[in-house]
OpenMM code with the backbone's topology and positions (N, CA, C; nanometers):
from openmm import Vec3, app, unit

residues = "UNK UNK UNK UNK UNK UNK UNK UNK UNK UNK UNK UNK UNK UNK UNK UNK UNK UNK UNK UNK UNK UNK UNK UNK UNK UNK UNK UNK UNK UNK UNK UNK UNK UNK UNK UNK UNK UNK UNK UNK UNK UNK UNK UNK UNK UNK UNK UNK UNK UNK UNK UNK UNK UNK UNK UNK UNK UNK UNK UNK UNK UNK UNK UNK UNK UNK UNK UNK UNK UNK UNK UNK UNK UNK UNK UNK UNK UNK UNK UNK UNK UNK UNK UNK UNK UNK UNK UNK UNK UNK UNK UNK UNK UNK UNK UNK UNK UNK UNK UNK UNK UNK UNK UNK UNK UNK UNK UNK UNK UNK UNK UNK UNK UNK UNK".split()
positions = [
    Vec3(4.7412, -11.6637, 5.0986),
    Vec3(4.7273, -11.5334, 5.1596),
    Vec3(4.8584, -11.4934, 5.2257),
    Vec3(4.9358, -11.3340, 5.2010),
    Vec3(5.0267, -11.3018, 5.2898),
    Vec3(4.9762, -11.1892, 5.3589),
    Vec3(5.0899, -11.2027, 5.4906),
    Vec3(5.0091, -11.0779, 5.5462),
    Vec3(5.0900, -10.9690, 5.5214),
    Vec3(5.0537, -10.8251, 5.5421),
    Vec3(5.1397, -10.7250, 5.4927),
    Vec3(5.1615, -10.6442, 5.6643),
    Vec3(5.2434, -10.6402, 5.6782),
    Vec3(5.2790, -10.5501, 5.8012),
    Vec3(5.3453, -10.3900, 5.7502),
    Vec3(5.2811, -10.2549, 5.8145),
    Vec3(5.2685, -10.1438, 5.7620),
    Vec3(5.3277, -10.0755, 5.8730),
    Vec3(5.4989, -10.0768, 5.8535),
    Vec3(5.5327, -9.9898, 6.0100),
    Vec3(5.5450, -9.8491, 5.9837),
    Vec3(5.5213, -9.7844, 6.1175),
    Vec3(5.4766, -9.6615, 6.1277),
    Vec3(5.6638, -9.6008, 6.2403),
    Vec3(5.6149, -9.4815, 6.3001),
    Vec3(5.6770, -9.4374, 6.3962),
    Vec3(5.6831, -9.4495, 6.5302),
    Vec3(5.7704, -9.4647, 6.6044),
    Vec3(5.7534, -9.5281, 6.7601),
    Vec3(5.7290, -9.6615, 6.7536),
    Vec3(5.7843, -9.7001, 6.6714),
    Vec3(5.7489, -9.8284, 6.6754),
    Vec3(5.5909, -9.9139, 6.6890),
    Vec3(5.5498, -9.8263, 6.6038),
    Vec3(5.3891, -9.8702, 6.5879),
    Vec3(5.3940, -9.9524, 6.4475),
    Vec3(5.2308, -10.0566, 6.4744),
    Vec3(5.2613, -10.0917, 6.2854),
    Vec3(5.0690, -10.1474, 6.2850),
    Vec3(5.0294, -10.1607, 6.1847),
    Vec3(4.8914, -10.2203, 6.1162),
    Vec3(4.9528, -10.3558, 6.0928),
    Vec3(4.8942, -10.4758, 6.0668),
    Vec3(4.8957, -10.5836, 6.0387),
    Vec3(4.7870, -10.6145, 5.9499),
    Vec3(4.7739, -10.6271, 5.8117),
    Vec3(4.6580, -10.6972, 5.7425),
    Vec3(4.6837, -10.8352, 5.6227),
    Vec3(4.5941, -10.8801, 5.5883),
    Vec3(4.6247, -10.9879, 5.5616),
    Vec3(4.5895, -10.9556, 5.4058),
    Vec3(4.6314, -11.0018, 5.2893),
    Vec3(4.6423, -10.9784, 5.1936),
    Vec3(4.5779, -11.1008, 5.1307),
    Vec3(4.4838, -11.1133, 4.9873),
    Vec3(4.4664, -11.0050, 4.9133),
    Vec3(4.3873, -10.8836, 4.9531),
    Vec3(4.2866, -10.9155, 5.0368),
    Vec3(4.1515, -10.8337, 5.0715),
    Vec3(4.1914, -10.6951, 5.1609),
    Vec3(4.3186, -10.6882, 5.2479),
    Vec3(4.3645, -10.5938, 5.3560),
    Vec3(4.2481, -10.6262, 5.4554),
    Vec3(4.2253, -10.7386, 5.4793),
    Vec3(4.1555, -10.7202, 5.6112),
    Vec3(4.2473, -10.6983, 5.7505),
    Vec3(4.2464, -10.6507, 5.8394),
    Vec3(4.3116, -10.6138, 5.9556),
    Vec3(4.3347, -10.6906, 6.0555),
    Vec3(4.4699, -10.7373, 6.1029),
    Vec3(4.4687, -10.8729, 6.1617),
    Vec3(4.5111, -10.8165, 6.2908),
    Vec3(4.5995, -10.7248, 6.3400),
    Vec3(4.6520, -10.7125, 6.4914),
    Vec3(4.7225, -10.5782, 6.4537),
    Vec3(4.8174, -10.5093, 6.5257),
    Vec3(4.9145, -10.4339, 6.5240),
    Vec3(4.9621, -10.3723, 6.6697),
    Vec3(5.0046, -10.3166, 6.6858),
    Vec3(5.0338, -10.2072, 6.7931),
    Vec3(5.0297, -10.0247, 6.7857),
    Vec3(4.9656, -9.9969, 6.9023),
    Vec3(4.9384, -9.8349, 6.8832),
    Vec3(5.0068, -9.8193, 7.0133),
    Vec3(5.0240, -9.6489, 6.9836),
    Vec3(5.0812, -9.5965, 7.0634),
    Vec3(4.9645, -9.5072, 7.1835),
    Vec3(4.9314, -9.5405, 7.2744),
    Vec3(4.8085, -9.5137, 7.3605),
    Vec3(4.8656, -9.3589, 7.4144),
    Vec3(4.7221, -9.2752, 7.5000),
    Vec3(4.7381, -9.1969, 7.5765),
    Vec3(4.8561, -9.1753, 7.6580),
    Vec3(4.8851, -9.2927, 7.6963),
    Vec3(4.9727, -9.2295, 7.8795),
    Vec3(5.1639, -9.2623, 7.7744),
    Vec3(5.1683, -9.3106, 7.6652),
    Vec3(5.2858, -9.2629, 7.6284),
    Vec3(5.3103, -9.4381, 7.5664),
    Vec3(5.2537, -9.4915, 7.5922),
    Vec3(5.3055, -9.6423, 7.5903),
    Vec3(5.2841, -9.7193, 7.4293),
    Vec3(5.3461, -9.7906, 7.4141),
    Vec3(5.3028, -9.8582, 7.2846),
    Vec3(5.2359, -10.0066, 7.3350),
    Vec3(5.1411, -10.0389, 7.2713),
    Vec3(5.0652, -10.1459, 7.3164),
    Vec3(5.0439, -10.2459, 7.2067),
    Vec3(5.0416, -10.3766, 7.2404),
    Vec3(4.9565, -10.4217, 7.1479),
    Vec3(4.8237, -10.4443, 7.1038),
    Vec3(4.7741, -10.4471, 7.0155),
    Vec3(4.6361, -10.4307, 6.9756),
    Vec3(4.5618, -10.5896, 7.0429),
    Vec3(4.4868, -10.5890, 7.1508),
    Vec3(4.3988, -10.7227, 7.1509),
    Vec3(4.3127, -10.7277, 7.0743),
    Vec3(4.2421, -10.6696, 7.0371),
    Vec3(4.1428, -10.6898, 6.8706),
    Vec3(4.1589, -10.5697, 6.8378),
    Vec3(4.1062, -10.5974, 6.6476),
    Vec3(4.0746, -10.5013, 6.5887),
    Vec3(4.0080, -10.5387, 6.4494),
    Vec3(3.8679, -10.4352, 6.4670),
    Vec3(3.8038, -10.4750, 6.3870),
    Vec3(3.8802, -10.5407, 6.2125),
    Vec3(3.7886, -10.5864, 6.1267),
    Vec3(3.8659, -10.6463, 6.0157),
    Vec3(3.8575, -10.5184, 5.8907),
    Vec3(3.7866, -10.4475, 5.8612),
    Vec3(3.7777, -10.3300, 5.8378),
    Vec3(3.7529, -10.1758, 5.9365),
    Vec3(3.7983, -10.0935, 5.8426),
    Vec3(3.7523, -9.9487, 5.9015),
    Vec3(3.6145, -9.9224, 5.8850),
    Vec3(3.5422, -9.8158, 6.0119),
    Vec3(3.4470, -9.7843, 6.0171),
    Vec3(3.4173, -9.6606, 5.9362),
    Vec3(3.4934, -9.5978, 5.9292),
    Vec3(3.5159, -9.4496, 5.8689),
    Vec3(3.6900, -9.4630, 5.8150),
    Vec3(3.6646, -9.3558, 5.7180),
    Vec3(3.8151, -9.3318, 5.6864),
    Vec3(3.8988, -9.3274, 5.7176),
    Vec3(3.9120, -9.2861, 5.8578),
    Vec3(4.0461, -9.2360, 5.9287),
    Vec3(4.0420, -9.3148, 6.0741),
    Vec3(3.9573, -9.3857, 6.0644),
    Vec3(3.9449, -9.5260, 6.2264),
    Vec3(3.9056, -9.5976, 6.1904),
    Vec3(3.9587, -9.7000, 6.2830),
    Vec3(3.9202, -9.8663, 6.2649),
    Vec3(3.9306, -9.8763, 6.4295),
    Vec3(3.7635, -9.9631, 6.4997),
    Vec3(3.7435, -9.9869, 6.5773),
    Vec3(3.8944, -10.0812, 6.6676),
    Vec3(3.9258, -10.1016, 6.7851),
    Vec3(3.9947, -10.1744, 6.7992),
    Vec3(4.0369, -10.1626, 7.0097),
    Vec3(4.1068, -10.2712, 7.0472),
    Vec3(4.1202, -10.2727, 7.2117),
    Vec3(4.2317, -10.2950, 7.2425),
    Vec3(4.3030, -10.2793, 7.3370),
    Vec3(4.3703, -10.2788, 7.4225),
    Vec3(4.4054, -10.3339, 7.5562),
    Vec3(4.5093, -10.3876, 7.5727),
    Vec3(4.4615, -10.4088, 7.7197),
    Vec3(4.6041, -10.3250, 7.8084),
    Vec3(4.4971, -10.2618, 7.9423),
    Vec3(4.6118, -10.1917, 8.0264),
    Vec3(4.5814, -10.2636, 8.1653),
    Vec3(4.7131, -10.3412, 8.2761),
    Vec3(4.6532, -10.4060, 8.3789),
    Vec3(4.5579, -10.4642, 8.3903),
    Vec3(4.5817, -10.5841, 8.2755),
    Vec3(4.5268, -10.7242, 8.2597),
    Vec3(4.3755, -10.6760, 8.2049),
    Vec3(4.3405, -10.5404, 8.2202),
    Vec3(4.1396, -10.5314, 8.1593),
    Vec3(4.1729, -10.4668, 7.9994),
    Vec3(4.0570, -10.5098, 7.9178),
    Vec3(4.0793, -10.4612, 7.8076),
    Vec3(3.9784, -10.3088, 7.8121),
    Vec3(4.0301, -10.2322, 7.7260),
    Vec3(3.9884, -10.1101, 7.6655),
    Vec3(3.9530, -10.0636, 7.5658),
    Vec3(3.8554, -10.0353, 7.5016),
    Vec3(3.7654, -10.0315, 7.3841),
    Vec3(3.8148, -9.8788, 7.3850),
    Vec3(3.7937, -9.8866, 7.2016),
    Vec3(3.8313, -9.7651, 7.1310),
    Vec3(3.8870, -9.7749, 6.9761),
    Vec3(3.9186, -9.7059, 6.9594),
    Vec3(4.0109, -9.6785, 6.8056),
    Vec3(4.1500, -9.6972, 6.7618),
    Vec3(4.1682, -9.6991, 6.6707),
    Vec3(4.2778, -9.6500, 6.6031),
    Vec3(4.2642, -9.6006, 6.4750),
    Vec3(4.3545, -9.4373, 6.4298),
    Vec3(4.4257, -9.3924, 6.3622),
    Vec3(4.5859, -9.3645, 6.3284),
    Vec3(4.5540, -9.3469, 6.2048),
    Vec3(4.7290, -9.2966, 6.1964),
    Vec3(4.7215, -9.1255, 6.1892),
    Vec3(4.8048, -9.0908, 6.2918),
    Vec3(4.8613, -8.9249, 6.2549),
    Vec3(5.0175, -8.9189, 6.3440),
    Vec3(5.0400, -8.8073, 6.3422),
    Vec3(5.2249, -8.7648, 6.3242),
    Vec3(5.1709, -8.7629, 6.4839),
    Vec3(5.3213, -8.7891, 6.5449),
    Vec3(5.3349, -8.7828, 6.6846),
    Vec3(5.2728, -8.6331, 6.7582),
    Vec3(5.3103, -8.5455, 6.6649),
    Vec3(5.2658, -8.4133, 6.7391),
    Vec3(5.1251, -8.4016, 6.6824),
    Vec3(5.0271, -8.4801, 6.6493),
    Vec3(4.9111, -8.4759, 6.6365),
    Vec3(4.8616, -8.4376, 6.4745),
    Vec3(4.9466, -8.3726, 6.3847),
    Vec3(4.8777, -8.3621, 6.2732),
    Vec3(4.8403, -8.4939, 6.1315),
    Vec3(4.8165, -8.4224, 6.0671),
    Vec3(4.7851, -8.5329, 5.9647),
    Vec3(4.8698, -8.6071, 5.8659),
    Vec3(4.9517, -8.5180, 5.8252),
    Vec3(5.0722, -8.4964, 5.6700),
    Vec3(5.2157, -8.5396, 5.7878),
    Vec3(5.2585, -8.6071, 5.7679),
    Vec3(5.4207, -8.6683, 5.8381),
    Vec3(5.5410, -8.5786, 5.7820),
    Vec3(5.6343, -8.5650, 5.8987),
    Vec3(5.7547, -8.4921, 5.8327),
    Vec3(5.8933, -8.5586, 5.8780),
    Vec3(5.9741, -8.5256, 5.8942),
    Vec3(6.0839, -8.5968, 5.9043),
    Vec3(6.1589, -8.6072, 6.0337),
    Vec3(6.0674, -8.4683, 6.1063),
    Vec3(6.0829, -8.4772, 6.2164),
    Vec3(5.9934, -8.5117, 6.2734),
    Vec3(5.8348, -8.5663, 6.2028),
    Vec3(5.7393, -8.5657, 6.3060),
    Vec3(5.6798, -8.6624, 6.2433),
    Vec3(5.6858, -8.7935, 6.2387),
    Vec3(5.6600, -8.9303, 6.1602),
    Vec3(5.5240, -8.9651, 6.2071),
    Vec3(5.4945, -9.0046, 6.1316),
    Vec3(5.3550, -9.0883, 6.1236),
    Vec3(5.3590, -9.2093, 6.2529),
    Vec3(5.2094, -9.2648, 6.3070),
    Vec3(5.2381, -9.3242, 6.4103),
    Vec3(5.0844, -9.3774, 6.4417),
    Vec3(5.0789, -9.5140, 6.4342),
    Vec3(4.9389, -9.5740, 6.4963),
    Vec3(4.9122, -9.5332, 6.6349),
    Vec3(4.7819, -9.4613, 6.6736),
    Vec3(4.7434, -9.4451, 6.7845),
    Vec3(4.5947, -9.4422, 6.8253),
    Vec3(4.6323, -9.5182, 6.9536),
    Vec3(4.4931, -9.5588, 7.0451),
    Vec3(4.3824, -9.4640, 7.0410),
    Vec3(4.2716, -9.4497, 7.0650),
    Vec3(4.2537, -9.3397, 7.1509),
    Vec3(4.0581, -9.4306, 7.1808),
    Vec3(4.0575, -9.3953, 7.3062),
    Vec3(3.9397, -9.4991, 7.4460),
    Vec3(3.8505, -9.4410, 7.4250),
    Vec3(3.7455, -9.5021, 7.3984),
    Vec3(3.5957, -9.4788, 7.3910),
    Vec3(3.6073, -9.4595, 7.5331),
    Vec3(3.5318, -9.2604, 7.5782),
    Vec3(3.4816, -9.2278, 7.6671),
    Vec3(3.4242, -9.2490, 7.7833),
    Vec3(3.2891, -9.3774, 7.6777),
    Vec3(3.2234, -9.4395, 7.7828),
    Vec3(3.2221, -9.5734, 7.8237),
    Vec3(3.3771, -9.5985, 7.7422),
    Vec3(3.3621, -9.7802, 7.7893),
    Vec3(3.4487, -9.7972, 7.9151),
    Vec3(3.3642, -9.9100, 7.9815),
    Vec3(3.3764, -9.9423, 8.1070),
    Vec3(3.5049, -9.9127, 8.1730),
    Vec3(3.6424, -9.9362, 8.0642),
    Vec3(3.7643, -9.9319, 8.1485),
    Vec3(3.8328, -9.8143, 8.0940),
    Vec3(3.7561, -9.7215, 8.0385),
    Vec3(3.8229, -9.5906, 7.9684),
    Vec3(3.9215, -9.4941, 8.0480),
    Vec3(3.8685, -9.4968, 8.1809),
    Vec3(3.9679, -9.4390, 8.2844),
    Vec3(4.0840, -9.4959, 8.3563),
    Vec3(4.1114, -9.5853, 8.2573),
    Vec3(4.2516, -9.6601, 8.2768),
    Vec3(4.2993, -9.6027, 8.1864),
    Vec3(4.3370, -9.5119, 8.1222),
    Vec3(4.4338, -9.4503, 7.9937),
    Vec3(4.3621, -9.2722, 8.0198),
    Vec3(4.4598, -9.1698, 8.0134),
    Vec3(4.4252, -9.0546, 8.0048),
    Vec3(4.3062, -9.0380, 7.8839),
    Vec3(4.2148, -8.9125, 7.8998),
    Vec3(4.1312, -8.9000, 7.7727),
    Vec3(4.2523, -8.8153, 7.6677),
    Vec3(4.1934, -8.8738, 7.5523),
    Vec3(4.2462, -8.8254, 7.4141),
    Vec3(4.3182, -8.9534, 7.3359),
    Vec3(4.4205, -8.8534, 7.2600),
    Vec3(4.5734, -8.9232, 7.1936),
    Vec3(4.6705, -8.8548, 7.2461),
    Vec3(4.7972, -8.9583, 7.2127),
    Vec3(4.9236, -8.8516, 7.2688),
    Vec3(4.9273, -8.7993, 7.1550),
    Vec3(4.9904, -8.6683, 7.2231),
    Vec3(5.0747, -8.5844, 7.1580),
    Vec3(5.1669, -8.5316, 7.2161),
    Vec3(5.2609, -8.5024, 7.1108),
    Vec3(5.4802, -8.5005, 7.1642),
    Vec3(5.4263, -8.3218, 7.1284),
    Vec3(5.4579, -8.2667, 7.2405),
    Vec3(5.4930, -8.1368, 7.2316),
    Vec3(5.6025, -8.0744, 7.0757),
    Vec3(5.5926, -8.0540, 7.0520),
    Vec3(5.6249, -8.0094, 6.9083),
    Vec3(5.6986, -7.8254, 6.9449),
    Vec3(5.7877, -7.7814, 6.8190),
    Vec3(5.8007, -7.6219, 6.8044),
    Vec3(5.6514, -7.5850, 6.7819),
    Vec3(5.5787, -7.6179, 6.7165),
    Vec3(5.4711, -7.5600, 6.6638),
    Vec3(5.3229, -7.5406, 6.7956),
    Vec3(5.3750, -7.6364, 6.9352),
    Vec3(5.3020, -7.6590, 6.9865),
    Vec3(5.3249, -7.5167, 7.1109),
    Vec3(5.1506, -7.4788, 7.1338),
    Vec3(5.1403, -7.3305, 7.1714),
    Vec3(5.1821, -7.3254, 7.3344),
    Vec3(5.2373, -7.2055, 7.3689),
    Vec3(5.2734, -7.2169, 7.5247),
    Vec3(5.1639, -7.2542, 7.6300),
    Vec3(5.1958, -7.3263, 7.7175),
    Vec3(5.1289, -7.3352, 7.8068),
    Vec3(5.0465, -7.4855, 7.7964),
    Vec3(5.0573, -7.5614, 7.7026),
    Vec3(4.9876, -7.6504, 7.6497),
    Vec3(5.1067, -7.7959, 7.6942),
] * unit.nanometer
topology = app.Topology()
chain = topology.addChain("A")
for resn in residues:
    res = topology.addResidue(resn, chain)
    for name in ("N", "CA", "C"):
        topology.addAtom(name, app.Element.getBySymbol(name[0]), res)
């Protein structure tokens, strides 16, 4: 078995293990701006576009997700706006209010005033 490491932007990446792509670790880029490493993550995705997975911020872990989308939040990557593993905290788990609600997002040209 090798594993395949899948780097992204900001220095984010997936880790899976090959032949099967099951999902071994990686790092996302969380709410408050930070890149983290992944303390678990499920071995498959739940849905297409997430795969269950935690965090830890000040020693407690944090339940939630990961996807891949572009720093300024969309889907399709550009050259200025790269693709990028990111966190984002189940609402209602216990330590969810240790990380802002959502994903980051990098203010962008495209991004509307006042926002």
């Amino acid at each position: 078995m090798t594993d395949d490491i899948r780097k992204y932007g900001n220095g984010t990446e997936l880790r899976s293990r090959m032949p099967w792509g099951i999902y071994t670790g990686g790092s996302a880029l969380c709410a408050d701006g930070k890149v983290r490493k992944l303390a678990k993550i499920a071995q498959t995705a739940d849905t297409f576009f997430s795969i269950p997975a935690a965090v830890r911020v000040h020693g407690k872990t944090v339940s939630g997700y990961v996807t891949v989308e572009t720093l300024e939040g969309w889907s399709t990557a550009s050259e200025n706006d790269p693709a990028a593993v990111k966190f984002i905290a189940y609402g209602n788990g216990k330590n969810a209010k240790l990380l802002p609600f959502g994903a980051y997002r990098k203010k962008g040209p495209l991004a509307a005033e006042g926002q």
